[in-house]
C-alpha positions as CSV (number, residue, x, y, z in Angstrom):
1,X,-26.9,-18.9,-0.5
2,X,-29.0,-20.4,2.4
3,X,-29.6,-18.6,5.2
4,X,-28.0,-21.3,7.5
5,X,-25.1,-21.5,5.3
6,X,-24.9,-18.0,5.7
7,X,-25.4,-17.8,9.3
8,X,-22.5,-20.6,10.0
9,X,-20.3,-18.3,7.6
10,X,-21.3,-15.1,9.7
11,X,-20.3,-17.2,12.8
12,X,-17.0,-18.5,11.2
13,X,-15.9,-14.8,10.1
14,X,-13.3,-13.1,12.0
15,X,-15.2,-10.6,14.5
16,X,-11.8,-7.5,12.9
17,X,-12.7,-5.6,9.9
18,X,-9.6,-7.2,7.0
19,X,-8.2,-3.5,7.2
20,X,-6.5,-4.5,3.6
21,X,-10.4,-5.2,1.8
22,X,-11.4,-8.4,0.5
23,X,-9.9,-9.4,-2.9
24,X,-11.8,-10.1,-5.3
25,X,-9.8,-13.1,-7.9
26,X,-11.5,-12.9,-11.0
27,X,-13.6,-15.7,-11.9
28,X,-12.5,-18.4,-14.2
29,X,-14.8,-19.6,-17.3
30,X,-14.1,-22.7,-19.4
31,X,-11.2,-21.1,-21.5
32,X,-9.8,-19.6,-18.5
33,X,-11.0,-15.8,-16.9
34,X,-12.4,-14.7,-20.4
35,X,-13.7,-10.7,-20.7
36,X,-16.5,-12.1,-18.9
37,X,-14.2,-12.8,-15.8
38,X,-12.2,-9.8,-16.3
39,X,-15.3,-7.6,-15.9
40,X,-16.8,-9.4,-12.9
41,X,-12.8,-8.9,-10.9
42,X,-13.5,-5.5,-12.3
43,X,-17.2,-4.8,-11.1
44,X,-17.8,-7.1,-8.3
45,X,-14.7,-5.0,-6.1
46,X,-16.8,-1.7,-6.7
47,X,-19.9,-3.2,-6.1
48,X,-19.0,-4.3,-2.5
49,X,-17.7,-0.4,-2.2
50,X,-21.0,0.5,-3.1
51,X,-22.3,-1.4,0.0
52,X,-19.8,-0.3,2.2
53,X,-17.3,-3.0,2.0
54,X,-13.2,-2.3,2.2
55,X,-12.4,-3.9,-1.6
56,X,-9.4,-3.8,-3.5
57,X,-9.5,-2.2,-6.7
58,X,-8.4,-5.4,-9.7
59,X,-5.9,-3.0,-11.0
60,X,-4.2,-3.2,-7.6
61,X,-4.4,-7.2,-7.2
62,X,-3.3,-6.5,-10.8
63,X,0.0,-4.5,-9.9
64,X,0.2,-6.7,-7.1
65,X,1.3,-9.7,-9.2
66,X,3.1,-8.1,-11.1
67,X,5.6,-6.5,-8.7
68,X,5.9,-9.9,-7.0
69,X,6.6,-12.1,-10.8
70,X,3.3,-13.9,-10.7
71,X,1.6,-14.7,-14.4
72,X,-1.7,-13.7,-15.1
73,X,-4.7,-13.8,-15.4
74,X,-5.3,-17.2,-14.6
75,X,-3.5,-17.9,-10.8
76,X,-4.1,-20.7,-8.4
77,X,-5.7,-20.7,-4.8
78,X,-2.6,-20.5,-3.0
79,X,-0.9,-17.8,-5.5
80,X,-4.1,-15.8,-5.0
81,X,-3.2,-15.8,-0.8
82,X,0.1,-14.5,-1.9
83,X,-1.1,-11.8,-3.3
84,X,-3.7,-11.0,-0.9
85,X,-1.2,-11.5,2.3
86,X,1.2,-8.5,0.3
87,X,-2.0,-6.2,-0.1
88,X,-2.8,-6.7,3.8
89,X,-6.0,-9.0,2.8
90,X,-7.0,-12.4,4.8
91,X,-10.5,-12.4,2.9
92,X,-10.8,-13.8,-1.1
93,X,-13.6,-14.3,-3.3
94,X,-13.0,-16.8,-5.8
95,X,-15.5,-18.8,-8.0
96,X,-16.1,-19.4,-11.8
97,X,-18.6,-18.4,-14.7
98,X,-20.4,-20.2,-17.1
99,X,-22.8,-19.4,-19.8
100,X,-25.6,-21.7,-20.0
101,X,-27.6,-20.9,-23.1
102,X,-28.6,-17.2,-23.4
103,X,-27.6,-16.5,-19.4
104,X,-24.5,-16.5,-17.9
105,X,-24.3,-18.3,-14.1
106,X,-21.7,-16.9,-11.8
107,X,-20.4,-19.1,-8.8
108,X,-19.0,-17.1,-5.6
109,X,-16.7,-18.6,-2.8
110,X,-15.4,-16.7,0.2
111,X,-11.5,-18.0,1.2
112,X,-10.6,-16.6,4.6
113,X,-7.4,-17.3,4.5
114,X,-6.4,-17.2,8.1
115,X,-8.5,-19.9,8.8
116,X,-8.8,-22.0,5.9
117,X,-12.0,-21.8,5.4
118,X,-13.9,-22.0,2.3
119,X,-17.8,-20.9,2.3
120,X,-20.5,-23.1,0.2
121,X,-21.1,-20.9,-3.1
122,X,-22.9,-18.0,-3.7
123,X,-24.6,-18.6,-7.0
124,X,-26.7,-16.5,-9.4
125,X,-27.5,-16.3,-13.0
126,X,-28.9,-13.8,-15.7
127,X,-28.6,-12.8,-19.6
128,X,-25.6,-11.4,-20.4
129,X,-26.5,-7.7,-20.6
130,X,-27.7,-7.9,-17.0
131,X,-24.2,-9.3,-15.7
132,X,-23.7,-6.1,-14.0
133,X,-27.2,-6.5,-11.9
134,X,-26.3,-10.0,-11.3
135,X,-22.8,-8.8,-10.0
136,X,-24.2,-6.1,-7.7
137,X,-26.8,-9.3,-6.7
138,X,-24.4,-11.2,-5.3
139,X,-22.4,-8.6,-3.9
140,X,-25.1,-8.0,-1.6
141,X,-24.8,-11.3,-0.6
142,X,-20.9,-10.8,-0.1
143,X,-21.3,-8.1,2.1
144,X,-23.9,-10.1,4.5
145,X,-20.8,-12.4,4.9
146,X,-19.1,-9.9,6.3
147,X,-18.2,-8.5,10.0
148,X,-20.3,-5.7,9.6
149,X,-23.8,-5.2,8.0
150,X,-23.8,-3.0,4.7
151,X,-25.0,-0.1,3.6
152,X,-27.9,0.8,2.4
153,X,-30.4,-2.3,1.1
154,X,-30.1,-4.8,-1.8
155,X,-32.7,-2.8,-3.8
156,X,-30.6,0.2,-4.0
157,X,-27.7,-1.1,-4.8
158,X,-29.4,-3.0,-7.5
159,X,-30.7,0.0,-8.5
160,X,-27.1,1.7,-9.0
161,X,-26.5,-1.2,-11.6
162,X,-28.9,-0.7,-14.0
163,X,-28.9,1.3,-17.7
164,X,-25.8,-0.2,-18.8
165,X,-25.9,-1.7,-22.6
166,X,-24.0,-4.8,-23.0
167,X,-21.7,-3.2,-25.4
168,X,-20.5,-1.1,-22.7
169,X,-19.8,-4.0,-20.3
170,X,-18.6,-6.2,-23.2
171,X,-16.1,-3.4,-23.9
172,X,-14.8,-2.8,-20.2
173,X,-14.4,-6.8,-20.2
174,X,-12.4,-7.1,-23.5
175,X,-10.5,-4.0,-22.6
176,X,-9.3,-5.8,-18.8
177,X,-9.0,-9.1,-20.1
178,X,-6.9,-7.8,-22.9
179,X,-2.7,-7.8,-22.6
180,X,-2.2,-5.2,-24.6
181,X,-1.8,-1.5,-23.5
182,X,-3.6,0.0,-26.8
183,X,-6.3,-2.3,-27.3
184,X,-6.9,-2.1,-24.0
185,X,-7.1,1.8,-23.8
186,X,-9.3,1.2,-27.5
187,X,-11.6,-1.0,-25.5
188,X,-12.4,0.9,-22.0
189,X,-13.0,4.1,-24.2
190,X,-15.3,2.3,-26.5
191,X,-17.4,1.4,-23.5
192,X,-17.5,4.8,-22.4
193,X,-19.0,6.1,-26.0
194,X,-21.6,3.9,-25.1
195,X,-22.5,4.4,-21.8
196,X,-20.8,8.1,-20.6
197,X,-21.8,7.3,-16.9
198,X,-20.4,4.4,-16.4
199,X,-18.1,5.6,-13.3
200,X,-16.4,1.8,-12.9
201,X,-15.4,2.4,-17.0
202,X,-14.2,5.8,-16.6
203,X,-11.9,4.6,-13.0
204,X,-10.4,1.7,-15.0
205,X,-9.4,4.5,-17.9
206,X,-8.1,6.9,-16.0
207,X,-5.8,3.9,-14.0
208,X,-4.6,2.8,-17.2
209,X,-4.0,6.4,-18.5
210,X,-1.5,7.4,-15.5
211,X,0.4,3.9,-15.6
212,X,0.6,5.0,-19.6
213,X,1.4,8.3,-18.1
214,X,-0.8,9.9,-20.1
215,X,-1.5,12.5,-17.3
216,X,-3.6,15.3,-18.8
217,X,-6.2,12.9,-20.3
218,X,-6.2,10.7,-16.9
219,X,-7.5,14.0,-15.7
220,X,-10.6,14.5,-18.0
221,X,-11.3,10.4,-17.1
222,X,-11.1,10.9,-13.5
223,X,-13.3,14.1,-13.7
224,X,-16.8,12.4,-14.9
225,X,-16.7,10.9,-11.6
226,X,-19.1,12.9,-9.9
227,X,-18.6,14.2,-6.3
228,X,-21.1,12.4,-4.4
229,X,-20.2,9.0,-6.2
230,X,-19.1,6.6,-3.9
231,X,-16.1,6.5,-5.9
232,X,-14.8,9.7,-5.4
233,X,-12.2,9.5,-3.2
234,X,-10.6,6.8,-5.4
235,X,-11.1,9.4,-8.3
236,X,-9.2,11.9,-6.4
237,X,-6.2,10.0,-5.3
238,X,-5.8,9.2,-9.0
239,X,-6.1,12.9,-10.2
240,X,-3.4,14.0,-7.3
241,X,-1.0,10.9,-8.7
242,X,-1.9,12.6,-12.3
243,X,-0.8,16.1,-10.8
244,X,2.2,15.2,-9.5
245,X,3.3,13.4,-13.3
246,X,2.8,16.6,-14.6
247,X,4.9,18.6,-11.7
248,X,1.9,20.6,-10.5
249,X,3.5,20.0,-7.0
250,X,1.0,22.7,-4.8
251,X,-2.1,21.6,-6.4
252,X,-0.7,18.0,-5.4
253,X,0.0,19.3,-2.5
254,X,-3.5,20.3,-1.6
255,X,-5.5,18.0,-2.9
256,X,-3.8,15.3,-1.1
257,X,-4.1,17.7,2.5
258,X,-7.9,17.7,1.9
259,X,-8.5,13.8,1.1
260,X,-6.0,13.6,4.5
261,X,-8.4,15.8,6.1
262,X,-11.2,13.7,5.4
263,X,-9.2,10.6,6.9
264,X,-5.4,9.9,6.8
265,X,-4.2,7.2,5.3
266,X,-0.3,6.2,4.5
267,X,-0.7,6.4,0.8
268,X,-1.9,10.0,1.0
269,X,0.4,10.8,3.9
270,X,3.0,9.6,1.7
271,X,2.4,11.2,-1.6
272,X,1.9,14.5,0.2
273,X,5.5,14.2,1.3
274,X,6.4,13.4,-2.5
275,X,4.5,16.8,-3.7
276,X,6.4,18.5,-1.1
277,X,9.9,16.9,-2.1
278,X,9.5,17.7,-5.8
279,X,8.6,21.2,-4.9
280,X,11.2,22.1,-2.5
281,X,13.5,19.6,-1.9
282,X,14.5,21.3,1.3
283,X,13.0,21.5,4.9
284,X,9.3,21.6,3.8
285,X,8.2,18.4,6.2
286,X,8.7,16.1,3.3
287,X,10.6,13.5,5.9
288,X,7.8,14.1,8.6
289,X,5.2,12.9,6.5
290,X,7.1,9.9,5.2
291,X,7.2,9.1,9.0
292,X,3.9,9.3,9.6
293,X,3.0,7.1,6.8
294,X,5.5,4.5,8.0
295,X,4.2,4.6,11.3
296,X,0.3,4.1,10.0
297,X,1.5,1.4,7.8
298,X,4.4,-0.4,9.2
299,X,4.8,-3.4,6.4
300,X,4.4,-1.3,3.0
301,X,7.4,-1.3,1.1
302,X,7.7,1.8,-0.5
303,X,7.5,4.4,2.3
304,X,10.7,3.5,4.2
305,X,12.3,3.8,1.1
306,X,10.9,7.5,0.1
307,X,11.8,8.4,3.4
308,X,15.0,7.4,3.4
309,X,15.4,9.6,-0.2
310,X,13.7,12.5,1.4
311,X,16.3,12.3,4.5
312,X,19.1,12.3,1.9
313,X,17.4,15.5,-0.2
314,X,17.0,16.6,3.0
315,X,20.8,17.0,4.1
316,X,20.6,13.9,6.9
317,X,22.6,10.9,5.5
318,X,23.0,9.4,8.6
319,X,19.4,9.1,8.9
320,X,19.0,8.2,5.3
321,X,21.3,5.6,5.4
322,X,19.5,4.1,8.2
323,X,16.1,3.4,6.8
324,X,17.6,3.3,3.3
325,X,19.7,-0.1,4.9
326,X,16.2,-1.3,5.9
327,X,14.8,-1.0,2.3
328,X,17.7,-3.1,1.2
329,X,17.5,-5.8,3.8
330,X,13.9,-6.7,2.6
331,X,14.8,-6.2,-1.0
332,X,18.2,-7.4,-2.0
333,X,17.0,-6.9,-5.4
334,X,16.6,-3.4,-5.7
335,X,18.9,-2.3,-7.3
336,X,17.6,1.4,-7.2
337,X,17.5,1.6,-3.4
338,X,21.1,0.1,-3.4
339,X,22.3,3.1,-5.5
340,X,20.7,5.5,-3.2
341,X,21.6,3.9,-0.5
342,X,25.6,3.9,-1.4
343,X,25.0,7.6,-2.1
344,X,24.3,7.7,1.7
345,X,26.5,5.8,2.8
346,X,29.4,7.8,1.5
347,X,27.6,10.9,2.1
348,X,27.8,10.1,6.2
349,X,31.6,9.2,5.6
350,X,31.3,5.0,5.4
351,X,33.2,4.8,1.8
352,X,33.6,1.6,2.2
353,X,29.9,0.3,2.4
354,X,29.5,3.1,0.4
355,X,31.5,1.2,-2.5
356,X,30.1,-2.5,-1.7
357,X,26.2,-1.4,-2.6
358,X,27.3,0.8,-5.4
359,X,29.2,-2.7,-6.6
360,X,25.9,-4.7,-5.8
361,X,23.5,-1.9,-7.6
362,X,25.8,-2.2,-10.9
363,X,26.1,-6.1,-10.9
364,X,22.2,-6.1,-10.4
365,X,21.4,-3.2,-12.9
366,X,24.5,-2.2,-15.2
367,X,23.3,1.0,-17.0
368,X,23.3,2.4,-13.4
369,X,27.3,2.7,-13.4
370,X,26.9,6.4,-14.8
371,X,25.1,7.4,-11.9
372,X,27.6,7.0,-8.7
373,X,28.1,10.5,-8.6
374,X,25.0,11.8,-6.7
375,X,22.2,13.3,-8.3
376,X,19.1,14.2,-6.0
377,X,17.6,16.2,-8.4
378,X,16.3,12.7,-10.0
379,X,12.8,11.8,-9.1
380,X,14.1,8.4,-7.7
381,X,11.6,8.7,-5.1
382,X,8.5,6.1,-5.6
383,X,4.9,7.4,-6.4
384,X,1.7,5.2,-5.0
385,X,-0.7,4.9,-7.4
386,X,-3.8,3.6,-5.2
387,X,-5.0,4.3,-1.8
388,X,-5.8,1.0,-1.3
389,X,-2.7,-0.8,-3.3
390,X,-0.3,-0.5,-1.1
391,X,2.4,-3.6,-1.3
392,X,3.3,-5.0,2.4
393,X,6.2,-7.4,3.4
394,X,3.8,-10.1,5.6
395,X,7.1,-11.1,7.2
396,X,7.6,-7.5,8.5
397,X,4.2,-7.1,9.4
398,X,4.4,-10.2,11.7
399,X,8.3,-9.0,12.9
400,X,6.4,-5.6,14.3
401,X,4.3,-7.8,16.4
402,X,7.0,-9.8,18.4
403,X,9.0,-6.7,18.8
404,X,6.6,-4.9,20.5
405,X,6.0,-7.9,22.8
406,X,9.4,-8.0,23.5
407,X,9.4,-3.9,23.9
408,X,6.7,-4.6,26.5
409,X,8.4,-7.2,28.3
410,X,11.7,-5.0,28.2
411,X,9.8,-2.0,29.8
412,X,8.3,-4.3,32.3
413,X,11.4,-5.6,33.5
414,X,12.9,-2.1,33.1
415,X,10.4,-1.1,35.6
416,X,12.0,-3.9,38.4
417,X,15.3,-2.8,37.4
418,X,16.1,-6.1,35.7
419,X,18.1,-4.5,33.4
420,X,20.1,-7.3,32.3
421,X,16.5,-8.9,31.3
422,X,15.3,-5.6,30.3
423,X,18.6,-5.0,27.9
424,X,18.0,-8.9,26.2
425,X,13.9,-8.5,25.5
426,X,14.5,-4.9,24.4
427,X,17.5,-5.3,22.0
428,X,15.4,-8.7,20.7
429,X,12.9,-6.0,20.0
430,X,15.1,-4.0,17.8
431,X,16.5,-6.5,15.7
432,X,12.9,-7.6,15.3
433,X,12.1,-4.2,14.2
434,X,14.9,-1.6,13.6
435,X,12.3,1.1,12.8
436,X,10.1,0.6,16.2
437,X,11.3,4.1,18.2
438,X,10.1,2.4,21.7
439,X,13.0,-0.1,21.9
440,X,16.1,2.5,21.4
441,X,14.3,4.7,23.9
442,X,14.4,2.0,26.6
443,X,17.2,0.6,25.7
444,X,18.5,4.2,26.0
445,X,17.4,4.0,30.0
446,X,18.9,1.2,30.1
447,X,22.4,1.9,29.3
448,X,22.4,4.9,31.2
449,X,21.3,3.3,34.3
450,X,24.3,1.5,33.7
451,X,27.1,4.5,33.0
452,X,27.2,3.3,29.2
453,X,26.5,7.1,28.1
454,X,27.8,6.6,24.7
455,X,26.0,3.7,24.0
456,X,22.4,5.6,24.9
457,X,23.3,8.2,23.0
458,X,23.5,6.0,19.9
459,X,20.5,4.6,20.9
460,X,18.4,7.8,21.5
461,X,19.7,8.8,18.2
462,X,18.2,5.7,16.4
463,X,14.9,6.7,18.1
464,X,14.6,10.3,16.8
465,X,15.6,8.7,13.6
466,X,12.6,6.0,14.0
467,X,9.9,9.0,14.9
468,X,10.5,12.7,15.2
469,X,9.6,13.9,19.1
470,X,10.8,17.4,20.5
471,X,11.2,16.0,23.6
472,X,13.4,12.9,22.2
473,X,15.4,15.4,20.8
474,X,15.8,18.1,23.4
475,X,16.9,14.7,25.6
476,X,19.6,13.3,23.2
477,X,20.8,17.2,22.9
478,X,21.5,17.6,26.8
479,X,23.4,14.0,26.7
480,X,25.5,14.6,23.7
481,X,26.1,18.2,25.7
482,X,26.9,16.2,28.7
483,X,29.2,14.1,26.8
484,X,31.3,16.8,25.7
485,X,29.9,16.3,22.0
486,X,28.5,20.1,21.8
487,X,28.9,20.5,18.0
488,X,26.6,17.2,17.6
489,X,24.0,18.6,20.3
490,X,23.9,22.1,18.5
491,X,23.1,19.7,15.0
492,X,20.1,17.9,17.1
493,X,19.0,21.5,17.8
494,X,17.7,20.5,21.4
């Protein structure tokens, strides 16, 4: 790449770090992505990690298309945006392969998909056994692209990529390019005989191990990562998923507490909780930390539904039913989180809606008729896999944004006492965004300015169900006390 082509694609790139991590689609060759393509989507996302670039693992752009029905390997341009819009990615690098004689020429593209824009290629070539070099080569170049500079210098991290045989990389390739489970477990482990080091070998088997859930030996995988690798985190998450497949809830437990130590993310936040559900079921802070998660990552799809499961473990079905309503809305198709969600519903005393999703969750899935009597001993609730995987709804990513401009522009017009204005921009807010605790708090000021106590109660309850604040609570006690409603105020515990 030029240095002025460069320097116009530094200008064009957004001045925000893509807090999802570029996605890396892997390159296609002239009989489509070929185990030559399969290891540079496998390689090239750990090679910009290695220079200090957010990347998305391929195995979760692989999950990714999967969960939302798109065929593989081969995907077009606009497919490819899909996919990166639901793991929270504006950034792509496409670009193709070809071998020319005894070397193999690799062409690079960055898609920023906010804008449109597509940058002139990055392009490199080397034999075949040095792919990995010439990977980590133009990752360099990658990373210059970006917002921030990287780590380290080119030098080093060509230095990381050297040692390899090709029958290592050959077997990694094969292994990710091939669709099924055996050959590829056959294939990742043969390029691990030969080359015991090779950390990006030994992440890929122990990721395929815990979706085989093959926990035990997804453990011994994960554990050749060294701790000082760059990679270690990522090894970690993976071993506390593996801990909590084999039920080993308080070493779960920890070792998720010390990667959140380190820096919390919603995926850790999240399976934390999940350790703590499995291993007590009761009032152990499960719910709290599903809140947390939700709140750090308001879009991913899976939280609001573990919370809601926690709630109901929990003994809140009120609560449950509300986010579990939400997890419904965006998926329709669910047919799990419409059974839990009926359970509920009739749990809080609404048989009727109660009935209508347990009708819904049979038509959808019919095996599930057996299970409308409740049984929270299941583990319904929904493991993340990656740290970095996590599936959004874009749509409810962009709905958060309007409603806290509206939640703004209600609390300013609050603050004149236009409460007629104040109620419409603040009740906007929460359709926008149910699970947004600002907008039932104000809205809660706003009906009792008005003498509509009942109605701010319901609101203020909403809230404490949105986010759990003492002081939220202690408030909603003294007005349900005030309202003659002590039983309900002695529940809220304020």
């Amino acid at each position: 790449m030029s240095a002025a082509i460069l320097a116009l694609w530094l200008l064009a790139a957004p001045a925000e770090v893509d807090a999802g991590g570029v996605l890396v689609v892997p390159p296609e060759g002239p009989q489509g992505v070929g185990w030559q393509g399969a290891l540079v989507g496998e390689l090239l996302p750990r090679a910009l990690q290695r220079a200090g670039v957010p990347a998305i693992p391929d195995a979760d752009r692989r999950r990714a298309q999967e969960l939302l029905g798109v065929p593989g390997p081969v995907v077009t341009r606009a497919t490819s945006i899909r996919v990166a819009e639901a793991l929270g990615s504006s950034r792509l690098v496409v670009g193709a392969w070809e071998e020319k004689g005894a070397e193999i020429e690799l062409s690079l593209r960055l898609l920023d998909a906010r804008r449109g824009s597509l940058s002139a290629p990055i392009v490199g070539s080397a034999p075949l056994a040095g792919l990995r070099g010439l990977v980590h080569s133009l990752a360099w170049d990658v990373a210059l692209a970006g917002s921030r500079p990287p780590y380290g210098t080119r030098e080093s991290l060509l230095k990381a990529a050297e040692g390899l045989p090709l029958d290592a990389l050959r077997g990694l390739g094969e292994g990710l390019a091939s669709r099924e489970a055996n050959a590829r477990l056959a294939a990742v482990r043969r390029a691990l005989a030969a080359a015991p080091g090779f950390e990006e070998a030994s992440l890929a088997l122990g990721r395929l191990l815990v979706d085989a859930h093959a926990y035990e030996e997804a453990r011994t995988a994960l554990a050749r990562i060294p701790a000082g690798s760059v990679f270690a985190r990522d090894a970690r998450f993976l071993d506390g998923v593996s801990l909590l497949g084999l039920r080993r809830f308080g070493e779960a437990d920890a070792l998720f507490a010390g990667l959140l130590e380190e820096r919390p993310t919603a995926a850790a936040l999240a399976d934390r909780a999940l350790a703590r559900l499995r291993a007590g079921g009761g009032a152990n802070g499960a719910s709290a930390l599903l809140r947390q998660a939700v709140e750090a990552e308001p879009a991913a799809l899976d939280p609001p539904f573990d919370l809601g499961f926690a709630l109901l473990v929990e003994g809140d079905a009120p609560a449950a039913a509300f986010w579990l309503k939400g997890a419904a809305r965006r998926d329709p198709g669910d047919a799990q989180g419409r059974l839990i969600l009926s359970w509920a519903l009739s749990a809080s005393g609404q048989a009727a809606a109660a009935e209508e999703q347990w009708r819904a969750a049979v038509a959808l899935v019919p095996t599930l008729e057996s299970l409308r009597a409740p049984d929270l001993t299941r583990p319904l609730e929904r493991v993340l896999v990656s740290e970095r995987g996590l599936l959004l709804d874009p749509e409810r990513r962009s709905d958060a944004e309007q409603a806290r401009a509206h939640a703004a522009r209600g609390e300013s017009l609050l603050g004149a006492n236009d409460v007629p204005g104040a109620v419409a921009e603040l009740a906007r807010a929460a359709l926008l965004d149910p699970y947004l605790a600002a907008p039932h708090r104000l809205l809660a000021r706003a009906h009792r300015s008005r003498g509509e106590d009942d109605k701010a109660a319901e609101e203020l309850q909403m809230a404490l169900w949105c986010r759990e604040d003492p002081a939220l609570r202690r408030e909603l006690a003294e007005l349900l006390r005030a309202l003659g409603r002590a039983e309900e105020a002695k529940r809220i515990g304020g």
